[in-house]
Backbone as CSV, one residue per row, in Angstrom:
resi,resn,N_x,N_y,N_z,CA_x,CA_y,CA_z,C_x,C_y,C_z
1,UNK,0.850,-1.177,0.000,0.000,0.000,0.000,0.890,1.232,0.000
2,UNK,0.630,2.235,-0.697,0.950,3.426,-0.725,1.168,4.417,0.417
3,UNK,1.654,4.578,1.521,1.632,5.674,2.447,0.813,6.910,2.063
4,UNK,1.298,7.393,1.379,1.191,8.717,0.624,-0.465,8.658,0.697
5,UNK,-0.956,7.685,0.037,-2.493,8.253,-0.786,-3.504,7.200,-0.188
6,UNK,-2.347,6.359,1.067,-3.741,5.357,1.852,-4.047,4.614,1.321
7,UNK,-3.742,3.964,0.051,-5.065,2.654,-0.321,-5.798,3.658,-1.652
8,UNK,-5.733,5.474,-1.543,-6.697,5.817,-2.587,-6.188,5.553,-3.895
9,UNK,-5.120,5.585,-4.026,-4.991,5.412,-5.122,-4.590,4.058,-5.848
10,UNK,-4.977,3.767,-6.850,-4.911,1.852,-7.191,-4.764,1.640,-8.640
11,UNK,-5.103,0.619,-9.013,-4.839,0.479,-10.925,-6.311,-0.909,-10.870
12,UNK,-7.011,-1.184,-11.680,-7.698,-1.616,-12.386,-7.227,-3.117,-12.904
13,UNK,-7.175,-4.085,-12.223,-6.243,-5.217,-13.475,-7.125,-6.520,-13.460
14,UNK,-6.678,-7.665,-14.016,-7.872,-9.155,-14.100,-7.064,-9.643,-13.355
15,UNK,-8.242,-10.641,-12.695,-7.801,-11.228,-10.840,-6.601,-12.342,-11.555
16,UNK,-5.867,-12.625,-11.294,-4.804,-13.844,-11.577,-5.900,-15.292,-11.652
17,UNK,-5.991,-16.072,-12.809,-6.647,-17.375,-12.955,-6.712,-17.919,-11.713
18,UNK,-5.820,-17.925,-10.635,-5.414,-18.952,-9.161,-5.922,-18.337,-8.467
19,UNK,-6.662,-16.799,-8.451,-7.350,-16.306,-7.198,-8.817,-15.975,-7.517
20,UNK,-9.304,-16.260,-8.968,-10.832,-16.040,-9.486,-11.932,-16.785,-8.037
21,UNK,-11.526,-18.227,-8.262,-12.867,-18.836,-7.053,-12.881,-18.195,-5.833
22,UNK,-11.456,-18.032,-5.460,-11.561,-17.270,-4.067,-12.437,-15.992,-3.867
23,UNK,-11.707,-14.741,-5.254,-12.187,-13.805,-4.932,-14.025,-13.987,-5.616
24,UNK,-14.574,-14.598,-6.438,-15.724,-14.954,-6.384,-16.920,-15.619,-5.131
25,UNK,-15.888,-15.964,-4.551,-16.707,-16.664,-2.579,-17.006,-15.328,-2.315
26,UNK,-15.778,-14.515,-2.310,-15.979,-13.391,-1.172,-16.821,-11.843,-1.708
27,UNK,-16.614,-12.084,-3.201,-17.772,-11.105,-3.876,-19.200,-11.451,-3.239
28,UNK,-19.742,-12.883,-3.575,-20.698,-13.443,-3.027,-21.529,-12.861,-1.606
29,UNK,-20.351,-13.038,-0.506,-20.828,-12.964,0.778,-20.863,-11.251,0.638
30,UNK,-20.159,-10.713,-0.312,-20.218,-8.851,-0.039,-21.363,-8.570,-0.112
31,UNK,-22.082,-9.602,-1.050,-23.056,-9.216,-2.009,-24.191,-9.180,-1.263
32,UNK,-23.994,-10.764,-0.536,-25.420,-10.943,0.740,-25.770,-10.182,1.567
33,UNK,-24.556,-9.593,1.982,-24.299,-8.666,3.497,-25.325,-7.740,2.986
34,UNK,-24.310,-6.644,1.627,-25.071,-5.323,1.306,-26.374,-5.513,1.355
35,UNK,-27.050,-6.554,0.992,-28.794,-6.815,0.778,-29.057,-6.910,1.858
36,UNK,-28.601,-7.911,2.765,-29.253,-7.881,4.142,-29.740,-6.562,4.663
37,UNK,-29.109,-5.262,4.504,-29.675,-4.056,5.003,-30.221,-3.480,4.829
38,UNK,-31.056,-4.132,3.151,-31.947,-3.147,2.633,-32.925,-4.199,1.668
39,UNK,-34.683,-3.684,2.449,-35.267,-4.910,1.857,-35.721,-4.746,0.427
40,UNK,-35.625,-3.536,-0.318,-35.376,-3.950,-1.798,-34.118,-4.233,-2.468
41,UNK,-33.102,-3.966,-1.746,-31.852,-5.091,-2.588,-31.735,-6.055,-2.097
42,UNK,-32.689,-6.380,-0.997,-32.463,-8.253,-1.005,-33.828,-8.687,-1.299
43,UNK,-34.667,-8.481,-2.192,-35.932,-8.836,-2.606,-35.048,-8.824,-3.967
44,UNK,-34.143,-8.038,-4.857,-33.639,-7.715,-5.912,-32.589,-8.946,-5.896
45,UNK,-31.788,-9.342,-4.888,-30.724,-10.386,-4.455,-31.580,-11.190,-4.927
46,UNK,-32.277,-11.779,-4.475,-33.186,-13.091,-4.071,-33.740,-13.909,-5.133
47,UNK,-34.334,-12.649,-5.751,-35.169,-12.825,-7.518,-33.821,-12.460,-9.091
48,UNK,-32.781,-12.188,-8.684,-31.785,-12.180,-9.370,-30.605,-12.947,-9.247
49,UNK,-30.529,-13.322,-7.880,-28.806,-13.314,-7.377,-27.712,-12.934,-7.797
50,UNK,-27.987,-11.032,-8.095,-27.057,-10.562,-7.716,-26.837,-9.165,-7.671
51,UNK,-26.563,-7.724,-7.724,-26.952,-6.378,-7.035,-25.587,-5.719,-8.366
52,UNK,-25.956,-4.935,-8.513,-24.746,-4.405,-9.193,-23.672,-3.285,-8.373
53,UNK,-22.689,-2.718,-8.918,-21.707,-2.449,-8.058,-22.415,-1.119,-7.297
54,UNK,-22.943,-0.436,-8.271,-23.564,0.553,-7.228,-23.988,0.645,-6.129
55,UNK,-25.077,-0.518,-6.163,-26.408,-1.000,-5.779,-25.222,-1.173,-4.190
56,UNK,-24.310,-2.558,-4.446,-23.307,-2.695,-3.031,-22.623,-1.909,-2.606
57,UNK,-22.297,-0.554,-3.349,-21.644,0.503,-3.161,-22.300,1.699,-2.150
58,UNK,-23.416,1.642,-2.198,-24.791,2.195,-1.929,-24.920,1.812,-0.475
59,UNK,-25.094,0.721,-0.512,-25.369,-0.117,1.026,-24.179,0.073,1.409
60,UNK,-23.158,-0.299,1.396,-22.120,-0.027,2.318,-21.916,1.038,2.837
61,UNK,-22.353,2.398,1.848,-22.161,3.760,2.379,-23.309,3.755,3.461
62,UNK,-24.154,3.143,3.538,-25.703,3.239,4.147,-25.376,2.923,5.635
63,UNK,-24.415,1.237,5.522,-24.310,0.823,6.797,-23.577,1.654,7.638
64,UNK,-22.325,2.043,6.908,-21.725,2.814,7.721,-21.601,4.134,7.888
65,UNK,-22.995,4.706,7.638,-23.189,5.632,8.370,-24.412,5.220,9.664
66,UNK,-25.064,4.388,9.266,-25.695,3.858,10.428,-24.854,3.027,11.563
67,UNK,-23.555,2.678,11.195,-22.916,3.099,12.280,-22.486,3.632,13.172
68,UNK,-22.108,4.427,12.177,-21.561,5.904,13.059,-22.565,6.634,13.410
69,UNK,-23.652,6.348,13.251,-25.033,6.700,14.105,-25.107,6.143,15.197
70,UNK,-24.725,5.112,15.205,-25.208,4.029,16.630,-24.078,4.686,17.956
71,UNK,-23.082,5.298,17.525,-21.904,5.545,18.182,-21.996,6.627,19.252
């Protein structure tokens, strides 16, 4: 990781053939989580299986600000 820019800054590349299934498990469970918090993307999960990047991009911003609500 970069000091400088934290993690912000990155490059775009295709997962290596030897880490596709892995990183496909763990897309999966991202995928469940984000829906769990919101009952039209997991009515959308459910009848599709699967949310697009926004859609998980969306919820994550959601949860964690309802975190930092709870705090």
């Amino acid at each position: 990781m970069d000091e400088e820019t934290q993690g912000m800054k990155f490059e775009y590349r295709e997962i290596p053939a030897g880490m596709l299934k892995e990183c496909e498990k763990w897309r999966a469970k991202m995928v469940e989580a984000a829906a769990e918090g919101n009952e039209a993307l997991l009515t959308k999960y459910l009848e599709t299986g699967d949310l697009t990047d926004i859609e998980i991009k969306q919820a994550c911003e959601s949860a964690r600000s309802r975190t930092k609500c709870a705090w």
